[in-house]
C-alpha positions in Angstrom: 103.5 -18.1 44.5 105.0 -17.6 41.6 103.2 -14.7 39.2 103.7 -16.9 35.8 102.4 -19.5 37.1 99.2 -17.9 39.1 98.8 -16.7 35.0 98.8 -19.7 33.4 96.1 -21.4 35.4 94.0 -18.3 35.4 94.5 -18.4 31.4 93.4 -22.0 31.3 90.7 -21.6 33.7 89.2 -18.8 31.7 89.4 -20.8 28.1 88.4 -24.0 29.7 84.4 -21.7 30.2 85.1 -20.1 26.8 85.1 -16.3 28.1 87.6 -13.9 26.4 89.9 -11.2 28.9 87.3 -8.5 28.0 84.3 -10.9 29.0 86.2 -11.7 32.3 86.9 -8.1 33.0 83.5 -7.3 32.6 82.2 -9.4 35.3 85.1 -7.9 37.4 84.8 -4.4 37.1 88.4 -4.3 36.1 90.1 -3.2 32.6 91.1 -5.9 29.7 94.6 -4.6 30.3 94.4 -5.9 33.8 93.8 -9.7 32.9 96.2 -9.3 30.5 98.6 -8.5 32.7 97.7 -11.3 35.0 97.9 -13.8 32.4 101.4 -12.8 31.3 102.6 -13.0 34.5 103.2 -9.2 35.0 100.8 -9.1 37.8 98.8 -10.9 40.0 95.0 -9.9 41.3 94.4 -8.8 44.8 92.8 -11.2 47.7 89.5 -9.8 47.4 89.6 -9.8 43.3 91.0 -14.0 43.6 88.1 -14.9 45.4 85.8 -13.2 42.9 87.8 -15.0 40.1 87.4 -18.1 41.5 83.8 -17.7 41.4 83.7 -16.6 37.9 85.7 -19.4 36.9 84.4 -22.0 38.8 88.0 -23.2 40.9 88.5 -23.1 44.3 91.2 -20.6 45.2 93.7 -24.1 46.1 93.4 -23.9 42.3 96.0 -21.1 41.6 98.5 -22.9 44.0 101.4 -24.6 42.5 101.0 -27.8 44.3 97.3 -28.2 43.1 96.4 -31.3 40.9 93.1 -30.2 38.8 90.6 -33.4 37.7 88.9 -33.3 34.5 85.2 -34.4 34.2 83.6 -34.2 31.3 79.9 -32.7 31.2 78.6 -35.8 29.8 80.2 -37.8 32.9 78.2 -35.4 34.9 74.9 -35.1 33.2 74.7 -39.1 33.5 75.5 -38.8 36.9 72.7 -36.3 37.9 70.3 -38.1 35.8 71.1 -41.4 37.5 71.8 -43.0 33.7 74.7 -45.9 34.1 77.9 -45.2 31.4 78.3 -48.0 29.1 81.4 -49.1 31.1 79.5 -49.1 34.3 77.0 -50.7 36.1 73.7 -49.4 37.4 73.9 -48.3 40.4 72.2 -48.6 43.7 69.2 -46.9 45.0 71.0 -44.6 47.2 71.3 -41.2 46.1 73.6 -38.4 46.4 73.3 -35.0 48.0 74.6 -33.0 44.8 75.9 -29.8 45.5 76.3 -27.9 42.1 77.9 -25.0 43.8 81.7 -23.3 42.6 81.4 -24.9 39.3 82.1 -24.4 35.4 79.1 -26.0 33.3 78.9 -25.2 29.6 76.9 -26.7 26.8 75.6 -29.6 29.2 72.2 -31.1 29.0 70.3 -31.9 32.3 67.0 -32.0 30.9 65.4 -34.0 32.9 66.8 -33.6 36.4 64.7 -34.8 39.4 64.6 -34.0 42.9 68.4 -32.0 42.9 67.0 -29.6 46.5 70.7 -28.5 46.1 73.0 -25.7 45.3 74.2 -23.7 42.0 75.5 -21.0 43.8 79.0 -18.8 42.5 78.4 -21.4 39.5 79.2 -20.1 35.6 76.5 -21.9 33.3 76.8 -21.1 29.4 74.5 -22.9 27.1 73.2 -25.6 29.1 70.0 -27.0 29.2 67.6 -28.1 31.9 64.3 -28.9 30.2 61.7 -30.3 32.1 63.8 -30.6 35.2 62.6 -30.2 39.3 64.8 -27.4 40.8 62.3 -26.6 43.2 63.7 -24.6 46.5 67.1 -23.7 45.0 69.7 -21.4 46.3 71.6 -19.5 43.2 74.2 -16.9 44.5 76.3 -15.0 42.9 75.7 -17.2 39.3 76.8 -16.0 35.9 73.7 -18.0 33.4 73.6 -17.1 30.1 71.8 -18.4 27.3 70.5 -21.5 29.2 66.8 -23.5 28.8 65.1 -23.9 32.0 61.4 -24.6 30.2 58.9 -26.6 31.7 60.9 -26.7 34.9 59.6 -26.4 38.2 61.7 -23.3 39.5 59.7 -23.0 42.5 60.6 -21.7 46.0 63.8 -21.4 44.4 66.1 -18.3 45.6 68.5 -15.8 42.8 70.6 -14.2 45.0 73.1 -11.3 43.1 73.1 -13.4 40.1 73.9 -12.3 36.3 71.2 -13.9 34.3 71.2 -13.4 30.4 69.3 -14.5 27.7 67.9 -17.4 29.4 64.6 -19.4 28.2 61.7 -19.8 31.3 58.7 -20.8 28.8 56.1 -22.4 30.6 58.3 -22.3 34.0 56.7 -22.9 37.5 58.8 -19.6 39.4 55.8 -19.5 42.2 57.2 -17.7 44.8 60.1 -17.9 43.2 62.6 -14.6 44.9 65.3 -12.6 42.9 67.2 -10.1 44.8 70.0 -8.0 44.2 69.8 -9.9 40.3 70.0 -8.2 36.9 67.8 -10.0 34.6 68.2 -9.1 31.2 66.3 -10.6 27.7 65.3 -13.2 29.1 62.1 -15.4 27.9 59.3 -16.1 30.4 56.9 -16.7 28.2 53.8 -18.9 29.9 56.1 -19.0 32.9 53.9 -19.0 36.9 55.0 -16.0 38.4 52.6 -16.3 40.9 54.0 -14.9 44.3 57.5 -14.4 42.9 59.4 -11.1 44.4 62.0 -9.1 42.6 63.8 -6.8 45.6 66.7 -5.0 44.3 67.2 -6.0 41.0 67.5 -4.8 37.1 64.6 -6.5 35.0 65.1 -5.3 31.6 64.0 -6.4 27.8 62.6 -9.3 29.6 59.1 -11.4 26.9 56.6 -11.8 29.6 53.8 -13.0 27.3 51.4 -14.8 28.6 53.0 -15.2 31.8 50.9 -15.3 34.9 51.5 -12.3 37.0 49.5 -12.9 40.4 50.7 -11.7 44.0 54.1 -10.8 42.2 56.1 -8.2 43.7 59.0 -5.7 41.8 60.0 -3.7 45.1 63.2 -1.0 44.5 63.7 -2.2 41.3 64.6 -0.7 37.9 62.2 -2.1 34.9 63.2 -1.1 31.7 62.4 -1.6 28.0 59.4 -4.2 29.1 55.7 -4.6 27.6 53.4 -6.2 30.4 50.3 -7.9 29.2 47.1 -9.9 30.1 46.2 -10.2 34.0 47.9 -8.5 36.5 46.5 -9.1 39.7 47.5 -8.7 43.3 50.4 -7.6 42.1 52.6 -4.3 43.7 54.9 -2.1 42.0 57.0 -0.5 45.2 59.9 2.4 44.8 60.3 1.0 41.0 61.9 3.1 38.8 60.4 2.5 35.2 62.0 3.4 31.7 60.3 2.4 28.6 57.5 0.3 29.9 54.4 -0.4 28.5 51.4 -2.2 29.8 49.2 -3.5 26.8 46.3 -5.1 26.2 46.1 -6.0 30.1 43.7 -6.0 33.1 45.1 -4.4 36.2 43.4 -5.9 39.3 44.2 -4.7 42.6 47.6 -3.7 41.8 49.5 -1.3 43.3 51.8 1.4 42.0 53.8 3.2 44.9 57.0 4.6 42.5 57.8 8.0 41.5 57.9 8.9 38.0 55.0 7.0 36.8 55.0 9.4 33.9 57.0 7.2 31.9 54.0 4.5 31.8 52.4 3.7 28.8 49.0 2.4 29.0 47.6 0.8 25.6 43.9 -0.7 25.4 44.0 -1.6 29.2 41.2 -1.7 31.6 41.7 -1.6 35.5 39.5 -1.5 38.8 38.8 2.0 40.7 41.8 1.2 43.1 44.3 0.4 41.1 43.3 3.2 38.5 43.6 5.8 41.5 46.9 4.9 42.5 48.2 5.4 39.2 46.1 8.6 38.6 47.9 9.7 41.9 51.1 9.1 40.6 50.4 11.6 37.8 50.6 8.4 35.3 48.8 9.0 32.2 45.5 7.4 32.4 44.2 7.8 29.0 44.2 4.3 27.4 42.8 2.6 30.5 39.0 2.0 31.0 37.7 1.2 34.2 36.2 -1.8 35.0 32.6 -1.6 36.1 31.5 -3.8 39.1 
């Protein structure tokens, strides 16, 4: 293939999501100078590092061949089409439905609010900006997703699986995540505010600078994860805290129920106005946690 070629599509590709080279570079482990490069022509990435682009971009590696047509769809013509609304142009259609299969794909400043019964895919899918208030995503799979800055409030995220996913600065007020499992994830400022954490697990993963006020925290695991700059509060119960490493967290204002701490370095807890029962207390009082703004509960 030709190397100016190979450039130019990966220059489109990247200013048709509205990333810059340093953005893409970022998400590749790989210098600015590198993309550069590609983009001029100089260069052209390795087969590993293509398949990674693709992703990022949301192509299918045909894309970067010369012989390969690309189709334009608007994210209007899309959102109508998940939302089962007719254009003006066309008629309504029939009852049938499609299995939609979100996966491999670009989506930025698109509205889905609203989306019902989808039981599909998002995975290796870039979504910037877009919106999905109120919708049912229920039992997704989401691997390998770049989501930043997206609403997902009052959805029903349930079931749903985040598989080594980049999520940023996304909005989960009032979400249903019940057992809801992020692995492998790093989750950063993100809002889940009133969200139902109830049963969720986070194996693997960064949670950090994360508003968790209000949010219901019952049965909810963080196993071998780091958790940094976060304030827990109100009910934690049920909940386990297993080879976590912790930076900056503070629980405040909260009831500890039956939780368990199993994590070295539970030194760098902060505990402000909390009460908790005998077991939970000893586990952290084992852990050499400082223990001196929690009250125990009495019977």
């Amino acid at each position: 293939m030709e190397t100016k070629i190979i450039g130019n599509k990966i220059a489109n590709a990247r200013k048709a999501i509205n990333i810059s080279q340093a953005q893409l570079a970022q998400q590749l482990f790989i210098s600015p100078q590198a993309v550069g490069k590609w983009e001029r022509g100089e260069s052209v990435p390795d087969i590993i590092t293509m398949n990674r682009l693709a992703q990022i971009l949301g192509v299918d590696l045909n894309y970067f061949s010369e012989s390969f047509q690309s189709t334009t769809v608007t994210a209007d013509a899309v959102a109508r089409e998940f939302l089962d609304e007719p254009s003006a142009e066309q008629p309504a259609k029939p009852e049938n439905k499609r299995n939609w299969d979100m996966s491999m794909g670009s989506w930025v400043d698109a509205d889905f609010s609203g989306l019902k019964d989808l039981h599909e895919k998002f995975s290796s899918s870039n979504m910037q900006r877009c919106k999905f208030i109120g919708s049912e995503m229920s039992g997704l799979l989401l691997r390998g997703n770049h989501i930043v800055s997206c609403d997902f409030s009052g959805s029903d995220i349930g079931n749903s699986h985040f598989q080594s996913s980049h999520l940023d600065t996304n909005v989960f007020k009032e979400c249903s995540l019940k057992a809801a499992e992020f692995s492998g994830s790093h989750i950063k400022s993100c809002n889940f505010s009133g969200a139902d954490l109830t049963g969720a697990t986070f194996k693997s993963s960064s949670f950090q600078k994360n508003t968790m006020e209000n949010a219901v925290l019952y049965g909810t695991a963080f196993i071998s994860s780091a958790i940094t700059d976060m304030v827990f509060e109100g009910t934690i119960e049920d909940c386990s805290f297993d080879n976590c490493a912790f930076s900056k967290v503070t629980f405040q204002n909260s009831t500890l129920i039956n939780t368990f701490f199993k994590c070295r370095k539970l030194k760098q807890l902060h505990f402000v106005d909390c009460k908790a029962d005998r077991m939970t207390y000893e586990f952290l009082k084992n852990g050499k946690a400082d223990v001196s703004g929690i009250t125990l509960l009495t019977a």
